[in-house]
VMD Tcl script that builds the backbone (N, CA, C; Angstrom):
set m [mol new atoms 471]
animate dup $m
set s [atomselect $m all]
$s set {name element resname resid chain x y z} {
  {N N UNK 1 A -4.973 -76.509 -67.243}
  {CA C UNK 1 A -6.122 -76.067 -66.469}
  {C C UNK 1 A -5.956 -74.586 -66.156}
  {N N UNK 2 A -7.300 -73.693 -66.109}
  {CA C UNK 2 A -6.913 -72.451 -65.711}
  {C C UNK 2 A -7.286 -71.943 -64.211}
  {N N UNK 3 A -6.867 -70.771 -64.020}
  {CA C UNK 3 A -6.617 -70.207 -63.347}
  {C C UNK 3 A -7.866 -70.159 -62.814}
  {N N UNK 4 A -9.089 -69.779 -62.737}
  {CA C UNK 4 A -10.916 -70.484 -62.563}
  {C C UNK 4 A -10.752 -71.151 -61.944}
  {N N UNK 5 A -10.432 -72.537 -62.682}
  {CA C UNK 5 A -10.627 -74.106 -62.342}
  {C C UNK 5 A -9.665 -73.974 -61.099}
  {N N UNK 6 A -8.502 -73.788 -61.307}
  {CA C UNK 6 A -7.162 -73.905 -59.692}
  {C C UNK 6 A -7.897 -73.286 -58.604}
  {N N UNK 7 A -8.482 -71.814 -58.902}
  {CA C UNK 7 A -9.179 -71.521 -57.824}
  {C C UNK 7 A -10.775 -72.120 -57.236}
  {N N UNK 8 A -11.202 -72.104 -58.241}
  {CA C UNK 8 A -12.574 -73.341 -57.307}
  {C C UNK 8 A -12.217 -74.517 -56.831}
  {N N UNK 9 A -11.162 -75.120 -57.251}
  {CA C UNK 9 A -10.362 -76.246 -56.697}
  {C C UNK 9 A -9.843 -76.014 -55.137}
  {N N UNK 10 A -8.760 -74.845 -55.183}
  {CA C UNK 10 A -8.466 -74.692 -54.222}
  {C C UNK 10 A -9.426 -74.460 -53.130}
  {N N UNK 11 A -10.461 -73.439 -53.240}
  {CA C UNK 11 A -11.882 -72.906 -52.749}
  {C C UNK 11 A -12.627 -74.187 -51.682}
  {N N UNK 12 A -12.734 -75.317 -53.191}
  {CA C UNK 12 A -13.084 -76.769 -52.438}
  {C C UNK 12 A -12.590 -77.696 -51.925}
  {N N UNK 13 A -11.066 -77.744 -52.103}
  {CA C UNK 13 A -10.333 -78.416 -50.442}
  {C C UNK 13 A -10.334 -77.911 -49.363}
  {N N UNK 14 A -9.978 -76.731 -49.436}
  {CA C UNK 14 A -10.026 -76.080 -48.224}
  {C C UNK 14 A -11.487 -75.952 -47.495}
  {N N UNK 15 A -12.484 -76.120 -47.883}
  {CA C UNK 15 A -13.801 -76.000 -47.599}
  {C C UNK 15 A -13.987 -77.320 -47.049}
  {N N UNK 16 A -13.975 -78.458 -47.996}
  {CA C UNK 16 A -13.825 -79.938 -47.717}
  {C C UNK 16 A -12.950 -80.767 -46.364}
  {N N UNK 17 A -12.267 -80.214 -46.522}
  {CA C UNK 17 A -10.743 -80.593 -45.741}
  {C C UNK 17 A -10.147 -79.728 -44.438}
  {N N UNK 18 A -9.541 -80.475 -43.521}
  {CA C UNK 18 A -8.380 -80.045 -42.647}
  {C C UNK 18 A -7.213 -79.543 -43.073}
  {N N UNK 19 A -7.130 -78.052 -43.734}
  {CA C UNK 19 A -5.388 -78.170 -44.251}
  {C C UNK 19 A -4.600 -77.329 -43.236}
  {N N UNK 20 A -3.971 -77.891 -42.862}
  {CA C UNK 20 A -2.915 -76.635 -41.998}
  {C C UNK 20 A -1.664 -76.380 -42.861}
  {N N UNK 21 A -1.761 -76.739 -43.820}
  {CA C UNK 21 A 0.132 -76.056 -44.757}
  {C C UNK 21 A -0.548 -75.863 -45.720}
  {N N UNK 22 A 0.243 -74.980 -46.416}
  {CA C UNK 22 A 0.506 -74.751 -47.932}
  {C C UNK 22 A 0.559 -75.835 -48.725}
  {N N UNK 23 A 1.508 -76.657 -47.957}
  {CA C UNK 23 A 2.268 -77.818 -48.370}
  {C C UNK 23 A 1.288 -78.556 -48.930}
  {N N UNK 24 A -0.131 -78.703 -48.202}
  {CA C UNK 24 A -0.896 -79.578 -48.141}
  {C C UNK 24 A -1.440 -79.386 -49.293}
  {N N UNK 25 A -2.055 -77.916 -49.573}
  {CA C UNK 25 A -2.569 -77.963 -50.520}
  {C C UNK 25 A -2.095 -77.838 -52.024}
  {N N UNK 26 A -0.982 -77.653 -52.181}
  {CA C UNK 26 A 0.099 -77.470 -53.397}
  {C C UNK 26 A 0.131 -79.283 -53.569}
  {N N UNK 27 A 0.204 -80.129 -52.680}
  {CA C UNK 27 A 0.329 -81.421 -52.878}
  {C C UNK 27 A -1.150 -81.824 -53.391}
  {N N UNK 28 A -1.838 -81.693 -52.845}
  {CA C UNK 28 A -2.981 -81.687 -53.791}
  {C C UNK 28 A -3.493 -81.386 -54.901}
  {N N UNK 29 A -2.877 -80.175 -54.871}
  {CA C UNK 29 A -3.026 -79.597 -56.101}
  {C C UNK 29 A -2.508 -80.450 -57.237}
  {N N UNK 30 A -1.158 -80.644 -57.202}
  {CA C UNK 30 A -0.301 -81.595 -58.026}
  {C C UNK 30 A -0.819 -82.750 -58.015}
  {N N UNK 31 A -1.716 -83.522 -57.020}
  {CA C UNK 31 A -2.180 -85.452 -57.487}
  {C C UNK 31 A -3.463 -84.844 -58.100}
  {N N UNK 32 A -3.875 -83.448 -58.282}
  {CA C UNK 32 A -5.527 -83.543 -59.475}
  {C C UNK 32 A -4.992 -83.071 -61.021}
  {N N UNK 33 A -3.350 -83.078 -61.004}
  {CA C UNK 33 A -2.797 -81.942 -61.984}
  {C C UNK 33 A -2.693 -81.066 -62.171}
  {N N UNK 34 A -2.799 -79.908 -61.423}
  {CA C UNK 34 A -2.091 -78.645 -61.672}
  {C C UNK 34 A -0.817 -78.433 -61.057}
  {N N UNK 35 A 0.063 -77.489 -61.990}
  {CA C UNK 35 A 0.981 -77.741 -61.875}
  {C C UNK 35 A 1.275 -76.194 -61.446}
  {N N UNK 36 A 1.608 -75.749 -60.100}
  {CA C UNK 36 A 2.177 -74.542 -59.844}
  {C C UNK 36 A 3.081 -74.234 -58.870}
  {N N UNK 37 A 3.579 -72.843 -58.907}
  {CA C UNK 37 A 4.233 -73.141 -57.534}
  {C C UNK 37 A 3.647 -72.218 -56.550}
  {N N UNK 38 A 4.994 -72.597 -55.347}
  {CA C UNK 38 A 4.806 -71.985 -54.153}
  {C C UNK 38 A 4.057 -70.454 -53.907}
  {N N UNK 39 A 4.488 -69.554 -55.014}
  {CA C UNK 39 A 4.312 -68.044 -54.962}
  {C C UNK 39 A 2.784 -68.380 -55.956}
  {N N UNK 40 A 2.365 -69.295 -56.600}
  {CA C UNK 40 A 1.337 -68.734 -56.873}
  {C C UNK 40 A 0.617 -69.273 -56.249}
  {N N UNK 41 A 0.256 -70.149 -55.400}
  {CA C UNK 41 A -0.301 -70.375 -54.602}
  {C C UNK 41 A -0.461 -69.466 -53.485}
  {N N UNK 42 A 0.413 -68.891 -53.264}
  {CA C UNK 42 A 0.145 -67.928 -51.906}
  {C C UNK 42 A -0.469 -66.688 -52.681}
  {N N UNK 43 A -0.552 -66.215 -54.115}
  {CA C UNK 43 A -1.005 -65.295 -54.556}
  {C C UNK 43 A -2.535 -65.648 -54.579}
  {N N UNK 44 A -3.052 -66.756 -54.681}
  {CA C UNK 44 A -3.895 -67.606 -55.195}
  {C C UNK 44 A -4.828 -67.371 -54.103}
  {N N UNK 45 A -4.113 -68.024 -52.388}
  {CA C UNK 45 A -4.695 -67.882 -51.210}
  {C C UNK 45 A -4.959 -66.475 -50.977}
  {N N UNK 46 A -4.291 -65.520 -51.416}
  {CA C UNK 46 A -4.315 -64.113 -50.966}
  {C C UNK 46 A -5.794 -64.031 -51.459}
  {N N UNK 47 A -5.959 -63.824 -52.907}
  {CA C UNK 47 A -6.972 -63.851 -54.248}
  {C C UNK 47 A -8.520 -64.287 -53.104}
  {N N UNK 48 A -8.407 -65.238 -52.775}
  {CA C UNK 48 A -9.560 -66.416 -52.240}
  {C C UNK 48 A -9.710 -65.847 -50.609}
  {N N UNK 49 A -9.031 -64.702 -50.438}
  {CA C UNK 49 A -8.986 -64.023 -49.328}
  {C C UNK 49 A -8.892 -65.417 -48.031}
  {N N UNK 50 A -8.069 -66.381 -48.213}
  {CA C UNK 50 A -7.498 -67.370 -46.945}
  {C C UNK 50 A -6.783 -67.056 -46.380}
  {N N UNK 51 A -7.450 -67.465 -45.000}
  {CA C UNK 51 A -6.995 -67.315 -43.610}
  {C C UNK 51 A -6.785 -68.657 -42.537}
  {N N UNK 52 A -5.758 -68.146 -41.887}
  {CA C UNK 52 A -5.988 -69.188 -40.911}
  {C C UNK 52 A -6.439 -69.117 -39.364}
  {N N UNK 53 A -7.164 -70.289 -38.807}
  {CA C UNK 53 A -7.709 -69.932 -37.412}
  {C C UNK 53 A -6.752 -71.056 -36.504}
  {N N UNK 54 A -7.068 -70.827 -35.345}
  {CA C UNK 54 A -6.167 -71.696 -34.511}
  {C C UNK 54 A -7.456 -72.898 -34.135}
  {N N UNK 55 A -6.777 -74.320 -34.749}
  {CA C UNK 55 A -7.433 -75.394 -33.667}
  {C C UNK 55 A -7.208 -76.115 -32.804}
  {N N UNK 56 A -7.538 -77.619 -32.633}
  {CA C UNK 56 A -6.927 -77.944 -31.425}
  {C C UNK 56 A -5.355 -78.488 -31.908}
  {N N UNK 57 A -5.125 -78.507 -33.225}
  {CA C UNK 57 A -3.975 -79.192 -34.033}
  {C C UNK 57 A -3.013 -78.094 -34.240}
  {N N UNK 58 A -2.841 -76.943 -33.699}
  {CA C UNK 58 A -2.433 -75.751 -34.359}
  {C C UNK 58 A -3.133 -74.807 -35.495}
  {N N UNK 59 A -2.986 -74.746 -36.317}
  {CA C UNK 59 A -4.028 -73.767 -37.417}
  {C C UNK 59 A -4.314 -74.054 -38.683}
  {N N UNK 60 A -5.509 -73.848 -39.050}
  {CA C UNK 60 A -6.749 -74.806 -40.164}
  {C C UNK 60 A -6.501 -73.616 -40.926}
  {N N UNK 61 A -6.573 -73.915 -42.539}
  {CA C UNK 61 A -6.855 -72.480 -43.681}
  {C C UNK 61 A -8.326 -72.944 -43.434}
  {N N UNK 62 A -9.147 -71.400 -43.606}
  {CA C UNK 62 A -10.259 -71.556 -44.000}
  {C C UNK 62 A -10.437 -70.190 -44.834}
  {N N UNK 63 A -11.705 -69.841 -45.706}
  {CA C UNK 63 A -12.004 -68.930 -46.695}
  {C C UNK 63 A -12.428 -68.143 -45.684}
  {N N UNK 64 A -12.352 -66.783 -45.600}
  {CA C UNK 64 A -12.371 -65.713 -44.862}
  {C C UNK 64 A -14.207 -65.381 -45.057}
  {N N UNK 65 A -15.351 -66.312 -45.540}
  {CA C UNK 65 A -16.277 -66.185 -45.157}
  {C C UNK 65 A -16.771 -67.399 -44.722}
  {N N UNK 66 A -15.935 -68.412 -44.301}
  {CA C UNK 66 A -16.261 -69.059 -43.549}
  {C C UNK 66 A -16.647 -68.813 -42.061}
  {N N UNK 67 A -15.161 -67.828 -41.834}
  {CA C UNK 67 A -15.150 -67.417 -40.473}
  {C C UNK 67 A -16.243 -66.201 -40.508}
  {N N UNK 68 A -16.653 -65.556 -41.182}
  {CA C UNK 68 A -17.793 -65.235 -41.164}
  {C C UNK 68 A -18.959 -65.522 -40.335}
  {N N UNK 69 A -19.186 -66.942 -41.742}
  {CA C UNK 69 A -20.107 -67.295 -40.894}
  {C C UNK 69 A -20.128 -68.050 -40.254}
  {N N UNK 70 A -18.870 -68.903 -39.283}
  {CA C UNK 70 A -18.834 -69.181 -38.419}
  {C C UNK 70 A -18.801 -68.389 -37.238}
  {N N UNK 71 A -18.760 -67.317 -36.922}
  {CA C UNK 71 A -19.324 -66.558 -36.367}
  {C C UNK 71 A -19.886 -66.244 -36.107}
  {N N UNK 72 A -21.338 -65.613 -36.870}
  {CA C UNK 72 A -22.170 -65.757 -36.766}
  {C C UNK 72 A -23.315 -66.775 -36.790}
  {N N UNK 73 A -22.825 -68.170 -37.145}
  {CA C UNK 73 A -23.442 -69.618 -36.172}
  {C C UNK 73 A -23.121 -69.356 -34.694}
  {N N UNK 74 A -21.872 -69.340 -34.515}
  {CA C UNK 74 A -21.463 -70.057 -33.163}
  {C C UNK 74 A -20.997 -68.533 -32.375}
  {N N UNK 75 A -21.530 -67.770 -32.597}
  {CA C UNK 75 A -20.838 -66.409 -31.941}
  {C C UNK 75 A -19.951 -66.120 -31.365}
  {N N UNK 76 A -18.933 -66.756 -31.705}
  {CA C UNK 76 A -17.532 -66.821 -31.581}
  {C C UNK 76 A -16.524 -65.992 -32.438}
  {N N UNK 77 A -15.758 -64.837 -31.564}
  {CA C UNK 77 A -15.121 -64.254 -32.610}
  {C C UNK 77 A -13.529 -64.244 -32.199}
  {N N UNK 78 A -12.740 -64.604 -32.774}
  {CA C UNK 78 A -11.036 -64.580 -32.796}
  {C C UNK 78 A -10.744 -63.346 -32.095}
  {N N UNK 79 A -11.346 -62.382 -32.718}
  {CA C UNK 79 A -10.967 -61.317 -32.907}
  {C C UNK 79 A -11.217 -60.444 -30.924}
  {N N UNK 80 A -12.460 -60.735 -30.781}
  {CA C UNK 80 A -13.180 -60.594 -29.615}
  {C C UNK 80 A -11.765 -61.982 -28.212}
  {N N UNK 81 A -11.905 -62.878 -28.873}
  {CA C UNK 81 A -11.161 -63.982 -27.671}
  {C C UNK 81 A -9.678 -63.709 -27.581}
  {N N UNK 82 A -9.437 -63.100 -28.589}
  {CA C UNK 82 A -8.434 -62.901 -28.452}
  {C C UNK 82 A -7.411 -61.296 -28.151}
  {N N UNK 83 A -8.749 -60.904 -27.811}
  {CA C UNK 83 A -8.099 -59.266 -27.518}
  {C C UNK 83 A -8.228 -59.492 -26.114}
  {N N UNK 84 A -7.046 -58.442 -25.487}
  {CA C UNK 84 A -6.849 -58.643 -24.133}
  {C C UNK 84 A -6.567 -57.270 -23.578}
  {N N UNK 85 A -6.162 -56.159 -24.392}
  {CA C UNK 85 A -5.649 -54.744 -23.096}
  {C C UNK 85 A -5.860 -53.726 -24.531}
  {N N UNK 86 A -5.707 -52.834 -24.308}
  {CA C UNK 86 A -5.553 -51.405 -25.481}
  {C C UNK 86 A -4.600 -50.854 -24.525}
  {N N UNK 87 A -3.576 -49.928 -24.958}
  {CA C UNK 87 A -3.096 -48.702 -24.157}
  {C C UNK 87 A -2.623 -47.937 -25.275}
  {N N UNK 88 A -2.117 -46.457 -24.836}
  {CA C UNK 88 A -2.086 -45.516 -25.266}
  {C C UNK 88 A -0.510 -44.794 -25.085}
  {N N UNK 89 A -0.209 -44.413 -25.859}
  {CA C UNK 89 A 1.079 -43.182 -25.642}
  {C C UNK 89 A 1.193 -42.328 -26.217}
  {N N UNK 90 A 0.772 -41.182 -26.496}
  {CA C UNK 90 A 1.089 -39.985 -27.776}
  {C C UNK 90 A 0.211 -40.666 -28.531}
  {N N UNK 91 A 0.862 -40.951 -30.050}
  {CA C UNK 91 A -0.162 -41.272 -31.010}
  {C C UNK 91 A 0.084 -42.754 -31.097}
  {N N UNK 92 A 0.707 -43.451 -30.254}
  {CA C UNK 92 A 0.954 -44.789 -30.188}
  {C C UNK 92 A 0.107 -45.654 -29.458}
  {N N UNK 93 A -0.630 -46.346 -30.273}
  {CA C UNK 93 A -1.190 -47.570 -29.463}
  {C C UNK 93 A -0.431 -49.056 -29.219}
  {N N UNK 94 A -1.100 -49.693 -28.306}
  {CA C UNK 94 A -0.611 -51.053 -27.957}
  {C C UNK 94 A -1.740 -52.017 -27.741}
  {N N UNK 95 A -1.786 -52.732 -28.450}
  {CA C UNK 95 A -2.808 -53.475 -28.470}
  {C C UNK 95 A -1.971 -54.908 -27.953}
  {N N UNK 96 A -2.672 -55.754 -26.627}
  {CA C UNK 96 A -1.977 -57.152 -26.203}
  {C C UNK 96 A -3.137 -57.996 -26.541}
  {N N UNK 97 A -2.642 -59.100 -27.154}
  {CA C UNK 97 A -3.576 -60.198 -27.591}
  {C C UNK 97 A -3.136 -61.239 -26.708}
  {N N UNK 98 A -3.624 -62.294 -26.946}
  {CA C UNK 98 A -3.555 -63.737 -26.517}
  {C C UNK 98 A -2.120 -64.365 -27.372}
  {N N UNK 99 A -1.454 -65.420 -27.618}
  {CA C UNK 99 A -0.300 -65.469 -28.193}
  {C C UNK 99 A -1.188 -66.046 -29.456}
  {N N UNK 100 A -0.741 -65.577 -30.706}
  {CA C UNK 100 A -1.126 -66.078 -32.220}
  {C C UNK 100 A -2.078 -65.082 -32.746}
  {N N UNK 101 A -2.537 -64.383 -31.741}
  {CA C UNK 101 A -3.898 -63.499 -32.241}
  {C C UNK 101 A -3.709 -62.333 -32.875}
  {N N UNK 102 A -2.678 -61.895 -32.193}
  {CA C UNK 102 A -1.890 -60.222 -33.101}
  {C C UNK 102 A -2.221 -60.329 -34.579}
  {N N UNK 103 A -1.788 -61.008 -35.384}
  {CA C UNK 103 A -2.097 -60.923 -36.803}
  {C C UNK 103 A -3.436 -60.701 -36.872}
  {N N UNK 104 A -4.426 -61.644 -36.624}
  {CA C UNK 104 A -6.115 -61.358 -37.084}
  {C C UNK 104 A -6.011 -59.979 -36.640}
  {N N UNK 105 A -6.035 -59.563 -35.815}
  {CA C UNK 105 A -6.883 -57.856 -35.015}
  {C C UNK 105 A -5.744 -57.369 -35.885}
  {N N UNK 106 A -4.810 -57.408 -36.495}
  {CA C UNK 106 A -4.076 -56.118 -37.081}
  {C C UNK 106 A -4.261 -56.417 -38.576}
  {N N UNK 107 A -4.480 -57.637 -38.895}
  {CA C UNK 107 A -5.708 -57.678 -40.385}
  {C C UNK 107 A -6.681 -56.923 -40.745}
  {N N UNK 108 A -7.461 -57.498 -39.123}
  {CA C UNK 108 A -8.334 -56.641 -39.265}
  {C C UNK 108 A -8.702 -54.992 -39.356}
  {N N UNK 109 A -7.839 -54.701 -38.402}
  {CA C UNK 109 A -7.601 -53.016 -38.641}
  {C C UNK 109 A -7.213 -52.391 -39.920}
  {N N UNK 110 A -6.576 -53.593 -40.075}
  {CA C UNK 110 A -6.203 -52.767 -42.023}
  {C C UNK 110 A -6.805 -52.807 -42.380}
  {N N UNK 111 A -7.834 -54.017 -42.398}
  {CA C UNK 111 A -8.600 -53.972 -43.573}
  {C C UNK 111 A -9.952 -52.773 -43.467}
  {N N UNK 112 A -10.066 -52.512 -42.094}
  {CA C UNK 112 A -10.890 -51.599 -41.873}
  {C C UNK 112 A -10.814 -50.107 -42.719}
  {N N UNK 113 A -9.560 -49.831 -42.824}
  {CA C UNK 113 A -8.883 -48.737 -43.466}
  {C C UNK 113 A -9.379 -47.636 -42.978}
  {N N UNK 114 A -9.331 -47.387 -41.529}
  {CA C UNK 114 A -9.610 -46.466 -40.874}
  {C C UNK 114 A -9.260 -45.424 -40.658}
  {N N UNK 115 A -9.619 -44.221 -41.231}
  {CA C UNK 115 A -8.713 -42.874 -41.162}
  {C C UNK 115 A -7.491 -42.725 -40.342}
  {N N UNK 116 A -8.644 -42.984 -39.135}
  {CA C UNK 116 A -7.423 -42.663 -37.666}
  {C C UNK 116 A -6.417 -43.415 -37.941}
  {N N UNK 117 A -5.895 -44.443 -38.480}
  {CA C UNK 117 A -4.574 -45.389 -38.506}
  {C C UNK 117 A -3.726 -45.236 -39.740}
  {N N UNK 118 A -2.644 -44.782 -39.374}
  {CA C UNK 118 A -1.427 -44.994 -40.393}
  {C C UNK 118 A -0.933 -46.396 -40.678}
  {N N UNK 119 A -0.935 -47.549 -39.958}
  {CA C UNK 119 A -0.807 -48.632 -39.746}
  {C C UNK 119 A -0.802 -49.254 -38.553}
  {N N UNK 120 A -0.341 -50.906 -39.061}
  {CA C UNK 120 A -0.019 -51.880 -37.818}
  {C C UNK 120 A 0.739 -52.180 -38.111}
  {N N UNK 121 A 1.614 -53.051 -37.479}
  {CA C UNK 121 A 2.871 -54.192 -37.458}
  {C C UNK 121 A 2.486 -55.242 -36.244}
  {N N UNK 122 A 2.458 -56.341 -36.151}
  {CA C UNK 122 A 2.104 -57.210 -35.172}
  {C C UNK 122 A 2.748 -58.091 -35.221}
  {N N UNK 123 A 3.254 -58.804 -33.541}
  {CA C UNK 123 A 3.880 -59.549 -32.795}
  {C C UNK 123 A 3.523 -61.003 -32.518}
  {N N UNK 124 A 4.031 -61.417 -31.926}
  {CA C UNK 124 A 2.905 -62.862 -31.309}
  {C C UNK 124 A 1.838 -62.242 -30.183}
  {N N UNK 125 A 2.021 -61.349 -30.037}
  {CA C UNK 125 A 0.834 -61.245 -28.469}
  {C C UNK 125 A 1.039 -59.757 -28.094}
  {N N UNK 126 A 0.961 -58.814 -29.835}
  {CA C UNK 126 A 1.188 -57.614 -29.182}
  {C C UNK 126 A 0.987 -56.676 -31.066}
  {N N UNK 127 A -0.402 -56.019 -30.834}
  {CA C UNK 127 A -0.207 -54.664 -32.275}
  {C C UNK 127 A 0.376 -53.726 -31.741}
  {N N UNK 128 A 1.266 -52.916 -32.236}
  {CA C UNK 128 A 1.763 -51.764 -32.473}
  {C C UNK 128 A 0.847 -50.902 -33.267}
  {N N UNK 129 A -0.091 -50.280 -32.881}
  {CA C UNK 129 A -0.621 -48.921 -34.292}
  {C C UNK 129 A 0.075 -48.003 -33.810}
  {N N UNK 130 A -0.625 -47.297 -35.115}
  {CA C UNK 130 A 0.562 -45.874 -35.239}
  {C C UNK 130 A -1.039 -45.162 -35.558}
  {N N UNK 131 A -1.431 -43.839 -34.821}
  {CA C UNK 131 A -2.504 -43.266 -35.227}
  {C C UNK 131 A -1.873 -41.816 -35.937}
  {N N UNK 132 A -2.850 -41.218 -36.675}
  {CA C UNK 132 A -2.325 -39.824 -37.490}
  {C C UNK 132 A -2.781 -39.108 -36.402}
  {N N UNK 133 A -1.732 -38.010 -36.565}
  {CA C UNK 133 A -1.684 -36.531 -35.758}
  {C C UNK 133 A -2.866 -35.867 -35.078}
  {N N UNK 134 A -3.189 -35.591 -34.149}
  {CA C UNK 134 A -4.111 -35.132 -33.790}
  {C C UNK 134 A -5.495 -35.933 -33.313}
  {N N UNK 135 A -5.326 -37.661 -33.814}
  {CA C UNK 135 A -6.165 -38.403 -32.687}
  {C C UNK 135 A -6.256 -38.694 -31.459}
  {N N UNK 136 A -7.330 -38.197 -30.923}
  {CA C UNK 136 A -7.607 -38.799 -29.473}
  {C C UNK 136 A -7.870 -40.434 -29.431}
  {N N UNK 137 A -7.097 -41.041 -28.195}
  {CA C UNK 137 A -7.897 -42.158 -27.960}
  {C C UNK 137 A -9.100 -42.385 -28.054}
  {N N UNK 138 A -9.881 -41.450 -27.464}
  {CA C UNK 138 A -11.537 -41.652 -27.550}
  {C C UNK 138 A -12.116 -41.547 -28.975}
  {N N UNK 139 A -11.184 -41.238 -30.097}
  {CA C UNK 139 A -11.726 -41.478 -31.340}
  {C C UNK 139 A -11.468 -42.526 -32.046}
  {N N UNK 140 A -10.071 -43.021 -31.653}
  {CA C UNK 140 A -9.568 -44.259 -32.161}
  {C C UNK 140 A -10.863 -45.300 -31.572}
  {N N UNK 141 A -11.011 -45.424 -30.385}
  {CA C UNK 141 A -12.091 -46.325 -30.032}
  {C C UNK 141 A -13.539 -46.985 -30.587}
  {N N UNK 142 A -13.777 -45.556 -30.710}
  {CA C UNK 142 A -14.960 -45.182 -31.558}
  {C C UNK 142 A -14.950 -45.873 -32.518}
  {N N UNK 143 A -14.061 -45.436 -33.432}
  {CA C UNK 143 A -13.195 -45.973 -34.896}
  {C C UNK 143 A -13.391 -47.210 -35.036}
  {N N UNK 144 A -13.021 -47.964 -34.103}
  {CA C UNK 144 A -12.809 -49.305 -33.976}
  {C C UNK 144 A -13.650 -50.033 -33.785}
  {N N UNK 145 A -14.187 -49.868 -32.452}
  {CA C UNK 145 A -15.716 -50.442 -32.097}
  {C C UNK 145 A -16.620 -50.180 -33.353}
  {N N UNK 146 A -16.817 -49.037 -34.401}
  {CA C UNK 146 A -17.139 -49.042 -35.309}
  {C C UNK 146 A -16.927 -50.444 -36.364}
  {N N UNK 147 A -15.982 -50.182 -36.569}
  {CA C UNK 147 A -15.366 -51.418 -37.745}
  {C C UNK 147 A -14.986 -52.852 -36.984}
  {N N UNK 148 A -15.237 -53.069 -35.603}
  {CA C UNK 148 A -14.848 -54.023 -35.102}
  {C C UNK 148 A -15.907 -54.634 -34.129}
  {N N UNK 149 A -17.117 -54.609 -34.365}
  {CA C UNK 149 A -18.143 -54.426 -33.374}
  {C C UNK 149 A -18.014 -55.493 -32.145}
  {N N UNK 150 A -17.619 -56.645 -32.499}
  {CA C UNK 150 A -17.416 -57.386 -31.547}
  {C C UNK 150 A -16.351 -57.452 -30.472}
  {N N UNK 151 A -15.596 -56.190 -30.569}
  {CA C UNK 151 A -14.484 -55.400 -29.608}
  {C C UNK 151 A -15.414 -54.565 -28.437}
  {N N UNK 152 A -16.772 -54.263 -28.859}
  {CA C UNK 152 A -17.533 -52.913 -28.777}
  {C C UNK 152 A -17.841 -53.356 -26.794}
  {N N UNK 153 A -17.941 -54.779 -26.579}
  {CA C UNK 153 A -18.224 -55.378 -25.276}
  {C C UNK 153 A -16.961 -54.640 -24.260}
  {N N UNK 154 A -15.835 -55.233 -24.889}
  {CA C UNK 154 A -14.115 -55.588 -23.846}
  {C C UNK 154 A -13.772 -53.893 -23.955}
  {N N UNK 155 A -13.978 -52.876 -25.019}
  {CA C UNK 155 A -13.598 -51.186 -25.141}
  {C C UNK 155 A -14.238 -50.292 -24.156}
  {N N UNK 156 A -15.985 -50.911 -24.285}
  {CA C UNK 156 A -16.856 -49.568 -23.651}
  {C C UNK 156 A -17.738 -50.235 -22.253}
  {N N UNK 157 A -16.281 -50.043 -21.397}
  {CA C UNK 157 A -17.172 -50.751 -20.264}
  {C C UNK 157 A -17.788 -49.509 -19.453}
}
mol reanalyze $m
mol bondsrecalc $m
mol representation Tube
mol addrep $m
């Protein structure tokens, strides 16, 4: 089977289904016959842009336009519930989340690819950015609330 087929496969359990492991779905994978491993599967999930959200079981994969548009159904955003403080030092930010949330908001910032940011690294309940030389906070904000609109409430009070 190819590489197509594994991925619309994968595409439609995860769409279909509750998976919280890898495990889950590599086992699946193997009772429809494909035969792969661990690393391509996670190359696979990368590919299919999967993510995970927190439920009441611990955390569900879902396709990164699910949460989309689950979002925009239920106007609910991770990203928004789970931000909690910004602060500032030199060119150092600190971003405190809720515990599990650090990864999404520092996903998200990457993926924003926002001038102002050299990067993230994230904690259980804490981003580290690093901004380039010569940003003001008040631009990083901007920046953000830009590419993050649903931050734009908890930033610009």
């Amino acid at each position: 089977m190819n590489k197509e087929n594994r991925l619309n496969t994968i595409r439609q359990i995860i769409t279909n289904q509750k998976i919280r492991s890898q495990e889950e779905i590599l086992s699946r994978l193997t009772d429809l016959g494909f035969e792969l491993t661990q690393a391509t599967l996670s190359r696979d999930l990368k590919q299919l842009n999967v993510g995970r959200i927190p439920s009441k079981n611990g955390f569900t994969y879902v396709i990164s336009d699910d949460i989309v548009n689950s979002q925009k159904k239920n106007q609910f955003s991770p990203i928004a519930y789970g931000f909690l403080a910004l602060e500032f030092s030199g060119n150092m930010v600190i971003i405190k989340t809720l515990p599990a949330y650090s990864h999404t908001i520092a996903d998200a910032i990457d993926k924003a690819e926002l001038n102002e940011v050299l990067g993230t690294i994230a904690g259980n309940d804490t981003v580290f950015a690093v901004l380039r030389e010569g940003v003001a906070s008040d631009q990083f904000i901007q920046a953000i609330v830009g590419a993050l609109p649903e931050l734009k409430e908890r930033l610009l009070k």
